[in-house]
C-alpha positions as CSV (number, residue, x, y, z in Angstrom):
1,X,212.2,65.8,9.4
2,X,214.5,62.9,11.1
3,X,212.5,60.1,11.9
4,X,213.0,58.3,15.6
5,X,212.6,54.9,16.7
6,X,211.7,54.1,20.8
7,X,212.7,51.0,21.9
8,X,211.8,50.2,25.8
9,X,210.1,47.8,27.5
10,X,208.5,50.5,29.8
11,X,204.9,51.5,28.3
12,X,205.2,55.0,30.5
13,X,208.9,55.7,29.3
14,X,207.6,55.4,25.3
15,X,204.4,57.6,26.2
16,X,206.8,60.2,27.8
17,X,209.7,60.3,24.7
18,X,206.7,59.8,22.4
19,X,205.1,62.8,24.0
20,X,208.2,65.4,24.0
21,X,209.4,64.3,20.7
22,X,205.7,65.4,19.1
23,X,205.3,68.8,21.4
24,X,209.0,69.8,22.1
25,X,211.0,68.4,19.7
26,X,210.6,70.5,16.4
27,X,212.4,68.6,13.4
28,X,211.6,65.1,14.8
29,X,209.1,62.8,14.6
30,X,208.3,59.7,15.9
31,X,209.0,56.7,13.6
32,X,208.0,53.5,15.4
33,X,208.0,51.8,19.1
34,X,209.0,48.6,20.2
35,X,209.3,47.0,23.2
36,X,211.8,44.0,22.6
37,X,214.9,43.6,20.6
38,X,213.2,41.5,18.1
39,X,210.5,43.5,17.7
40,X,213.0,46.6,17.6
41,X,215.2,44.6,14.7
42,X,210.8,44.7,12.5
43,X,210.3,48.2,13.3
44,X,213.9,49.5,12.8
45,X,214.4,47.5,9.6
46,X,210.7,48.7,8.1
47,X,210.6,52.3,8.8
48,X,214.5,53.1,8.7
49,X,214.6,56.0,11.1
50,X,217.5,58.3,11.2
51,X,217.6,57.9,15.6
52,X,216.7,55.2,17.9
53,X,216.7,55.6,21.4
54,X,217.8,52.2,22.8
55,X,217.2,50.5,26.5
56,X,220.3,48.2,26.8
57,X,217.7,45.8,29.5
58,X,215.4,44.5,26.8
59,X,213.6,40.9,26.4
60,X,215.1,38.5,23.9
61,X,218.4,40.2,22.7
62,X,219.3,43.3,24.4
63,X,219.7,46.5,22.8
64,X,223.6,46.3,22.0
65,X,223.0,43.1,20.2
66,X,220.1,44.6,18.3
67,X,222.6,47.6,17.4
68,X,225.0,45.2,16.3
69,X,222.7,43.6,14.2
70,X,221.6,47.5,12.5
71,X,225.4,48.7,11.9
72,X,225.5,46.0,9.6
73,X,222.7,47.5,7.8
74,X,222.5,50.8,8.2
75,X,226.4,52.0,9.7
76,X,224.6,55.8,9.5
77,X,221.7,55.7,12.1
78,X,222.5,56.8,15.2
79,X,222.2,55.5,18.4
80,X,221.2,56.7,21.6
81,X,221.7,54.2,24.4
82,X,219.7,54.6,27.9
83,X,219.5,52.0,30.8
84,X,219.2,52.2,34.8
85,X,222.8,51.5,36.2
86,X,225.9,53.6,34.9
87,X,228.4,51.1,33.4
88,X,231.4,51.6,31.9
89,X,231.7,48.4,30.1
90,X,228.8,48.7,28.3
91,X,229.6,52.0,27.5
92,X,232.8,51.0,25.7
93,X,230.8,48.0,23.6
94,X,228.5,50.8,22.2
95,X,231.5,53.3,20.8
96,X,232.3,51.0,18.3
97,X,229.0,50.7,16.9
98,X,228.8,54.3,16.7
99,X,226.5,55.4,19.7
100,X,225.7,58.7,19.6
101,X,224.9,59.1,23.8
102,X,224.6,57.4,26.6
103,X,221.7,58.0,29.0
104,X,221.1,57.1,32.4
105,X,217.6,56.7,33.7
106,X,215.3,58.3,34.9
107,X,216.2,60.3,32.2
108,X,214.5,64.4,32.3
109,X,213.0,66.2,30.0
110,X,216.1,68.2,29.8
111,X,218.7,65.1,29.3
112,X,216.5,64.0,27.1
113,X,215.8,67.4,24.9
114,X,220.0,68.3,25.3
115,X,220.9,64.9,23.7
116,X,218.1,64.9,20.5
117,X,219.7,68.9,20.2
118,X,223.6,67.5,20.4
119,X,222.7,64.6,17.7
120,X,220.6,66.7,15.4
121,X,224.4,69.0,14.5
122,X,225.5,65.6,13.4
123,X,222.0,64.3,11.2
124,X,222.5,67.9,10.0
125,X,226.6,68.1,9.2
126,X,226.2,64.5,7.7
127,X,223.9,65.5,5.0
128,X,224.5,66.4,1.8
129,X,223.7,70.4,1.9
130,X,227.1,72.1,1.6
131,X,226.4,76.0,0.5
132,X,227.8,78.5,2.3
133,X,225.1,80.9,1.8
134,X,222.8,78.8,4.1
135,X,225.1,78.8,6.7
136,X,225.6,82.1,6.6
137,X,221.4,81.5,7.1
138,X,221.4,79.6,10.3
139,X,224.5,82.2,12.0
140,X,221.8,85.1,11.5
141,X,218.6,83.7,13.5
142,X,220.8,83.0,16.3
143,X,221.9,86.5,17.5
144,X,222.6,89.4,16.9
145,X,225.5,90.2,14.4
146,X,228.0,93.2,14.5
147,X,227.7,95.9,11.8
148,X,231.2,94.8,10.8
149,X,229.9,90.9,10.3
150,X,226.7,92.1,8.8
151,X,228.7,94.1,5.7
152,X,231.2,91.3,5.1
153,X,228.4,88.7,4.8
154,X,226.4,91.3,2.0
155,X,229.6,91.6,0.2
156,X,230.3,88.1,0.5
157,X,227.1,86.7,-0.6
158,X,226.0,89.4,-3.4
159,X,222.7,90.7,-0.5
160,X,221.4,93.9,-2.6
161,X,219.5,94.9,0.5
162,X,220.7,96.4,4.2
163,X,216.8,95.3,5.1
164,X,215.5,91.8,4.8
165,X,212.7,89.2,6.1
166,X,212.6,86.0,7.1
167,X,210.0,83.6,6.5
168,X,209.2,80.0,8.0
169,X,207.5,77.2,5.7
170,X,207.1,74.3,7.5
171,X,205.9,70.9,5.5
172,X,204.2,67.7,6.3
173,X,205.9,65.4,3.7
174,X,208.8,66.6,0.8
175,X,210.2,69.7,2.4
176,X,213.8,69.8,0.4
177,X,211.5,69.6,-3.2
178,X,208.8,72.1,-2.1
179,X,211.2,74.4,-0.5
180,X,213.2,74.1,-3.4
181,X,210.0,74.8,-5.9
182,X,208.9,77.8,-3.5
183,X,212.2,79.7,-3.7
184,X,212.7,79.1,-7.3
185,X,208.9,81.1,-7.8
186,X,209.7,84.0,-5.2
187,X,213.3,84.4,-6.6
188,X,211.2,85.9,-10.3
189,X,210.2,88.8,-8.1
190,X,212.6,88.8,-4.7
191,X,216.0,88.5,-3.6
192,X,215.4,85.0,-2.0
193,X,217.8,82.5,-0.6
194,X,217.1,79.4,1.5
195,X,218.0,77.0,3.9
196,X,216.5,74.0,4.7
197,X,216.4,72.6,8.6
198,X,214.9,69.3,9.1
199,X,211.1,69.7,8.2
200,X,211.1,73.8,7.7
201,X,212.1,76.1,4.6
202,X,213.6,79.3,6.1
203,X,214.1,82.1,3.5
204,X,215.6,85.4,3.6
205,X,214.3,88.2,1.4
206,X,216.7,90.1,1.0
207,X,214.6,93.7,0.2
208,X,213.0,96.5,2.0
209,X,209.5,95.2,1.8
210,X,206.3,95.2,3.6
211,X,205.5,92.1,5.1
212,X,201.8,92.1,4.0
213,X,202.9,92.7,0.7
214,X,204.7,89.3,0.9
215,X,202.4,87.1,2.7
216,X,199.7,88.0,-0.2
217,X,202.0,87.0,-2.4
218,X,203.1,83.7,-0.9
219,X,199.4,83.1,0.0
220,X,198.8,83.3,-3.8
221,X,201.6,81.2,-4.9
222,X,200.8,78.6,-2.5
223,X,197.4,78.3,-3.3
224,X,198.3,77.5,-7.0
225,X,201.2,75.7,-7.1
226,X,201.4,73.7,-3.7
227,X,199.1,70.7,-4.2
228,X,201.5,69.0,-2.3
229,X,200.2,69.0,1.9
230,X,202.0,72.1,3.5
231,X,201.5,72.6,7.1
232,X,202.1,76.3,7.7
233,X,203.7,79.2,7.4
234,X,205.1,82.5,9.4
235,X,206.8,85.8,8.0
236,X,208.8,88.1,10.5
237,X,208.6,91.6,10.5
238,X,211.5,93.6,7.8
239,X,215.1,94.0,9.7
240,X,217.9,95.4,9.3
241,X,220.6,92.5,8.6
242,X,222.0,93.0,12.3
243,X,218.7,92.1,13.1
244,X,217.6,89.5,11.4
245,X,217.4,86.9,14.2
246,X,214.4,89.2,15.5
247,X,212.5,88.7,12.5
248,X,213.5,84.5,12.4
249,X,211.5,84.8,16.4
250,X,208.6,86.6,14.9
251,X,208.4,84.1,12.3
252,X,208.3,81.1,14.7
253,X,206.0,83.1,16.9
254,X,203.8,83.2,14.1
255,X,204.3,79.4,13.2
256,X,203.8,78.2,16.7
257,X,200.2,80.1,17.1
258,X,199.2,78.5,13.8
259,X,200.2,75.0,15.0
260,X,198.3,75.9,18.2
261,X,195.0,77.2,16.2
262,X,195.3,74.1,13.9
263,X,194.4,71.7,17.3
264,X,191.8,74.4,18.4
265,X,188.9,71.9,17.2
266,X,190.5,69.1,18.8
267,X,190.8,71.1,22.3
268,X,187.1,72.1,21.6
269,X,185.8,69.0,21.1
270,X,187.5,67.4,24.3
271,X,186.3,70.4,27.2
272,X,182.7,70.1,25.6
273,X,182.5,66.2,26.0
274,X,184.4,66.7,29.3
275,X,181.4,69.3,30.4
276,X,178.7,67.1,29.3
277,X,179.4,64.2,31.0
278,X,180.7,66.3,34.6
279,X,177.5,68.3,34.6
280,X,175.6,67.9,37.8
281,X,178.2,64.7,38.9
282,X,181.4,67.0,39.4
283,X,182.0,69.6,41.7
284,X,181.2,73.2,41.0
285,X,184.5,74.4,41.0
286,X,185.7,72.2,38.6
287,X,182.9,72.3,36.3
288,X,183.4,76.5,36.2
289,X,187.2,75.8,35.6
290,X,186.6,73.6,32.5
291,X,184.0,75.8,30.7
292,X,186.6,79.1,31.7
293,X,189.4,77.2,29.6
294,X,187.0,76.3,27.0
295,X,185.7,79.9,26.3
296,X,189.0,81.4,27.2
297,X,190.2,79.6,24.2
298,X,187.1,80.2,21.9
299,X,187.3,84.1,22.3
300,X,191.3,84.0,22.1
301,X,190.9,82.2,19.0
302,X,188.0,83.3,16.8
303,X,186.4,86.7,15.7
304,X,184.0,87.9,18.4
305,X,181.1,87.6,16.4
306,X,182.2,83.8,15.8
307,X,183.2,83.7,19.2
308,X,179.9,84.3,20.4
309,X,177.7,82.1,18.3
310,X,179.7,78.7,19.2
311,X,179.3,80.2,23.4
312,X,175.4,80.0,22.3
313,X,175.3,76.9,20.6
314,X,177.6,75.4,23.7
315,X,174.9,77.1,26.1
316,X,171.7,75.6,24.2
317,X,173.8,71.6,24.3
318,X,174.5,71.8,27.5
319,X,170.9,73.2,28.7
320,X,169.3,70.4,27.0
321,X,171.5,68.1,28.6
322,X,170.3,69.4,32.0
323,X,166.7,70.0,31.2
324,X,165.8,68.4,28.1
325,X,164.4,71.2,26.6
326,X,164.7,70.6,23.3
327,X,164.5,66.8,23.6
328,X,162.8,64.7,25.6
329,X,160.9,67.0,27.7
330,X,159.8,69.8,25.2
331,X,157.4,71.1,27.7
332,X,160.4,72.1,30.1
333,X,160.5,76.2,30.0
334,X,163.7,77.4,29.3
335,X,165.6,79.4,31.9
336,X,166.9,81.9,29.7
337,X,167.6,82.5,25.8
338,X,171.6,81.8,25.1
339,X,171.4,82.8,21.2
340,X,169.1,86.1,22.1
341,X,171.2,87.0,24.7
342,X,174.8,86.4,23.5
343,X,174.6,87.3,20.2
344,X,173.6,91.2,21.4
345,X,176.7,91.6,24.1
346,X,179.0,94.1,22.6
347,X,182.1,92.8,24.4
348,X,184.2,90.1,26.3
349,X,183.8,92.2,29.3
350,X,179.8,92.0,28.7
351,X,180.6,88.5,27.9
352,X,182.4,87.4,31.7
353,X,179.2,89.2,33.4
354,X,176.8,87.4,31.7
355,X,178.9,84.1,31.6
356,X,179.4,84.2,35.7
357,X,175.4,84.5,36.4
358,X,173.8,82.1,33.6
359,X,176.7,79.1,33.7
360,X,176.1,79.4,37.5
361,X,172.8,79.2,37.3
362,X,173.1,76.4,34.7
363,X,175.2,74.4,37.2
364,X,173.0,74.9,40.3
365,X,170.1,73.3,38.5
366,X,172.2,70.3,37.3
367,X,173.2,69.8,40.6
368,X,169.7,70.0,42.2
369,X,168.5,67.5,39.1
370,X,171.2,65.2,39.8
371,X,170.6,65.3,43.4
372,X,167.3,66.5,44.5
373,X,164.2,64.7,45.5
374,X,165.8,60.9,44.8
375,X,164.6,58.1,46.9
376,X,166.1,57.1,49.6
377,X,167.8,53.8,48.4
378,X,169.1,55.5,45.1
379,X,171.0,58.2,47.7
380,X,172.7,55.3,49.1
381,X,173.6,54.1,46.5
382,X,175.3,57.2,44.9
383,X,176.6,57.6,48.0
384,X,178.2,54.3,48.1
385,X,179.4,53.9,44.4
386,X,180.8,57.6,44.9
387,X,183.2,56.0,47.8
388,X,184.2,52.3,46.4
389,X,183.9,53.7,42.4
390,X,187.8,52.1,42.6
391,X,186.8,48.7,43.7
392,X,185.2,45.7,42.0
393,X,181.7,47.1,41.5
394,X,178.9,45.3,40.5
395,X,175.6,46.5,40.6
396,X,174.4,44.0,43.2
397,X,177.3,45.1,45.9
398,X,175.5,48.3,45.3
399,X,172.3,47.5,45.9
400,X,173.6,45.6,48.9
401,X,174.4,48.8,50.4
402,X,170.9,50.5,49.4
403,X,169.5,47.6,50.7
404,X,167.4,46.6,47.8
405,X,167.2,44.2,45.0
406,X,169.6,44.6,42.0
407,X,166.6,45.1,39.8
408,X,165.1,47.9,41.9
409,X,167.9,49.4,42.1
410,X,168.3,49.5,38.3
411,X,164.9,51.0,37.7
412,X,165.7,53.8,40.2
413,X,169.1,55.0,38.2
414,X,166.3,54.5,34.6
415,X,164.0,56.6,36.2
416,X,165.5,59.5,38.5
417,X,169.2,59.4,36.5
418,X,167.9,58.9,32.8
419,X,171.1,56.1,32.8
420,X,171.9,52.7,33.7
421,X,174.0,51.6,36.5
422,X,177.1,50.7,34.6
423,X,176.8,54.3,32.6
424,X,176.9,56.2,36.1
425,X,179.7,54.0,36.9
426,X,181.6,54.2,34.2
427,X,181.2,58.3,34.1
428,X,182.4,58.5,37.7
429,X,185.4,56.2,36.9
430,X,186.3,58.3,33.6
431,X,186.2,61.8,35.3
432,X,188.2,60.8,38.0
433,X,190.6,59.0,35.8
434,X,191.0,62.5,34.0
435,X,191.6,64.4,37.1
436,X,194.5,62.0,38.0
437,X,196.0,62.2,34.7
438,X,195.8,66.4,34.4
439,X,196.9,66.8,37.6
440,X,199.5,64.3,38.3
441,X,202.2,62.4,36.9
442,X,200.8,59.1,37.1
443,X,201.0,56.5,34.1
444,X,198.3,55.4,32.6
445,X,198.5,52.0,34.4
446,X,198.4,53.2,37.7
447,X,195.5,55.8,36.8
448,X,193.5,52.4,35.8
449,X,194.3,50.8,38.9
450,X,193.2,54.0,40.4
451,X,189.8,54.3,39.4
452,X,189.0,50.3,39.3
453,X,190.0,48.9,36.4
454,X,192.7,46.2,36.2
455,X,193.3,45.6,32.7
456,X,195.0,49.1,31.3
457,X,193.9,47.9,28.5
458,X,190.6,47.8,28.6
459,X,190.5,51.1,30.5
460,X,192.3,52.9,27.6
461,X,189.2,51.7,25.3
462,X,186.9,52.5,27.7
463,X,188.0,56.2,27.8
464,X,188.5,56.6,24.3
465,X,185.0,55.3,23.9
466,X,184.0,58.1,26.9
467,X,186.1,61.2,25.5
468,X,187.3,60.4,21.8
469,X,190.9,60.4,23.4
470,X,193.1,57.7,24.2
471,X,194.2,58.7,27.8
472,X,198.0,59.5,26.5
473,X,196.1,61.9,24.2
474,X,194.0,63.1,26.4
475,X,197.0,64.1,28.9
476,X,199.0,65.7,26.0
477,X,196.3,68.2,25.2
478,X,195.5,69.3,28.8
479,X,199.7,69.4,29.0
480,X,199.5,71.6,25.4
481,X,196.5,73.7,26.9
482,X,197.4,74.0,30.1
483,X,200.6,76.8,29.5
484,X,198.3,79.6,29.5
485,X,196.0,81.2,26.8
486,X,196.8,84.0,24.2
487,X,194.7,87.4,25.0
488,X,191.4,87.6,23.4
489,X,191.3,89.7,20.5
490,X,188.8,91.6,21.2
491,X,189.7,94.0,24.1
492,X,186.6,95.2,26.4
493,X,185.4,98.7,25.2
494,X,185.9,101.6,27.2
């Protein structure tokens, strides 16, 4: 995996390369930041990346005196230069230090994607792998090849079978060694040959063989001789060799589910926090939405008898959060069993129905808690944190507007709300904050600005301490979710 360096003095420009290089950039990862050239020279010279993307406008020395200053070192890395003005005579300083591109901003996801895709055929060609087998390897999962092609490369490269499969290993740390180790155990029973790209072992088993039969036996080699971390893996269906760059798709198919499953607990954790905290405050609509892409997910992801029991154990949180049933008010009745009822549904279909009535209901009674039978002053008061939430906000600007003392005003939230002032506050701020960043393209700066905070800073702590994400991490998994959902497994009965 080649490791890349961000240099910019733009906090939203690092979250956004930051951000494609981790979800769209297979084979990269992200090395470092920095934000000024000296600070560029500490973080280039510690964690020697293979790429730096480089702003030229940089405090202290700019970005072609800092690549000046790395040729010296390090005359391989390459260089991708990016600024705001076109200019030819900065363009011409950079060839002779061996930049790779030069960039103009704003730069798109597509410049951006292009130019890591042009400079990863010269990481690759400058490396030290020079077989011709395993470039035969990477011409196959391209395209299709011609019957003629296909027959000249068997011949060439000694392939005993007119079938094969292709499998995708992809490591966290020592990919050449472990893809190494791996083919060297499969080649005692298989025709195997591999290639390695960046971070993932691709193989080609050159036989007539069921894929099941493989994957057992991969599972079992991997689970006694890999004590080294491996990520995942993903076996394509057995081709024909014309065909082989359909079983290379099914394989990443495969992969890219498993890296998707692998954050499932991660999504999971963020829509239940979200749910929590937006019961009863949000609007309905929104509320619904969130707990559709939470179960949507759960069902998609798990067996349905799984599936199920996290729904109830979501249903019984969240009713305790509106009604205390199982806490602080044990006398509260409870408006329906979630475990009784949703363990004995025999479908998704049953699922949706009972889902639509009981989470409605659930949310009608939050609502009415939330709402309902307050005093007058505290209504105000919602009323008027609810419209100057983005302002400076003290609680006594509030209680101005209720026209009561600060300390009333206090008790009331305490004693109708179950939470103080600042909490409700804070709450409001963070689920509006959220809105902003999953529905537009606002950096975090001007989403803290937004909702009343002036320090970003303190905002991003603030939200991390609210959700468990900072707010770049909370906006990358919404953007990872937000694609659309794999079909539940488990298809309504007829």
């Amino acid at each position: 995996m080649y490791g890349v360096v961000i240099v910019d003095d733009e906090e939203p420009v690092l979250d956004s390369f930051a951000f494609m290089l981790k979800n769209a950039a297979p084979g990269f990862r992200l090395a470092g930041k920095a934000r000024s050239g000296y600070e560029a020279l500490q973080v280039i010279y510690e964690t020697k990346p293979d790429l730096v993307f480089m702003d030229i406008n940089i405090p202290g020395m700019d970005g072609l005196q800092v690549i000046s200053e790395v040729h010296k070192r390090f005359p391989a890395m390459a260089f991708i230069l990016s600024t705001a003005y076109e200019r030819f005579d900065l363009a011409q300083k950079a060839i002779p230090l061996g930049v790779f591109a030069y960039l103009v901003k704003p730069v798109s996801k597509k410049t951006f994607l292009s130019a890591l895709e042009d400079v990863r055929d010269r990481l690759t060609s400058s490396g030290s792998e020079k077989d011709p087998i395993r470039r035969f390897l990477r011409e196959t999962v391209k395209e299709r090849i011609s019957d003629e092609d296909w027959e000249q490369f068997r011949e060439q490269y000694g392939l005993p079978s007119d079938k094969g499969v292709l499998c995708l290993f992809e490591f966290e740390e020592e990919p050449e060694k472990l893809s190494e180790k791996i083919a060297e155990k499969l080649s005692f029973r298989h025709h195997c040959r591999y290639d390695l790209l960046l971070n993932q072992g691709l193989f080609l088993i050159s036989e007539d063989i069921k894929p099941e039969i493989l994957r057992v036996r991969i599972q079992a080699f991997l689970e006694e001789n890999c004590s080294a971390p491996l990520c995942r893996y993903g076996i394509g269906e057995c081709r024909r060799g014309t065909e082989l760059y359909l079983s290379y798709r099914e394989a990443s198919m495969e992969l890219q589910q498993k890296r998707l499953n692998a954050d499932l607990p991660r999504r999971e954790r963020l829509r239940i926090v979200q749910l929590r905290r937006k019961m009863g405050f949000c609007e309905a609509e929104e509320i619904r939405k969130l707990f559709k892409n939470l179960w949507q997910d759960v069902f998609a992801s798990y067996e349905f008898i799984l599936a199920k029991a996290k729904m109830a154990s979501i249903f019984l949180l969240l009713m305790d959060d509106v009604t205390g049933c199982y806490g602080s008010q044990p006398e509260e009745p409870l408006l329906f069993n979630p475990v009784e009822e949703i363990l004995t549904l025999e479908d998704t279909q049953a699922w949706e129905r009972w889902e639509r009535e009981h989470f409605g209901a659930l949310i009608d009674l939050a609502h009415l808690r939330r709402s309902g039978n307050f005093p007058a002053p505290l209504v105000k008061a919602i009323a008027y944190i609810h419209e100057h939430y983005a302002e400076s906000l003290p609680l006594s600007s509030a209680a101005e507007a209720a026209q009561v003392s600060p300390a009333y005003l206090s008790r009331l939230f305490g004693e109708h709300l179950k939470t103080p002032f600042i909490d409700y506050l804070t709450d409001l701020r963070i689920a509006k904050a959220e809105k902003l960043l999953r529905e537009s393209q606002i950096n975090i700066k001007e989403a803290a600005f937004a909702v009343g905070y002036q320090d970003p800073n303190y905002f991003s702590k603030i939200f991390r301490k609210s959700t468990g994400f900072s707010p770049a991490e909370y906006r990358e998994q919404e953007s990872a979710a937000r694609p659309g959902v794999p079909a539940p497994r488990f298809r309504p009965t007829s």
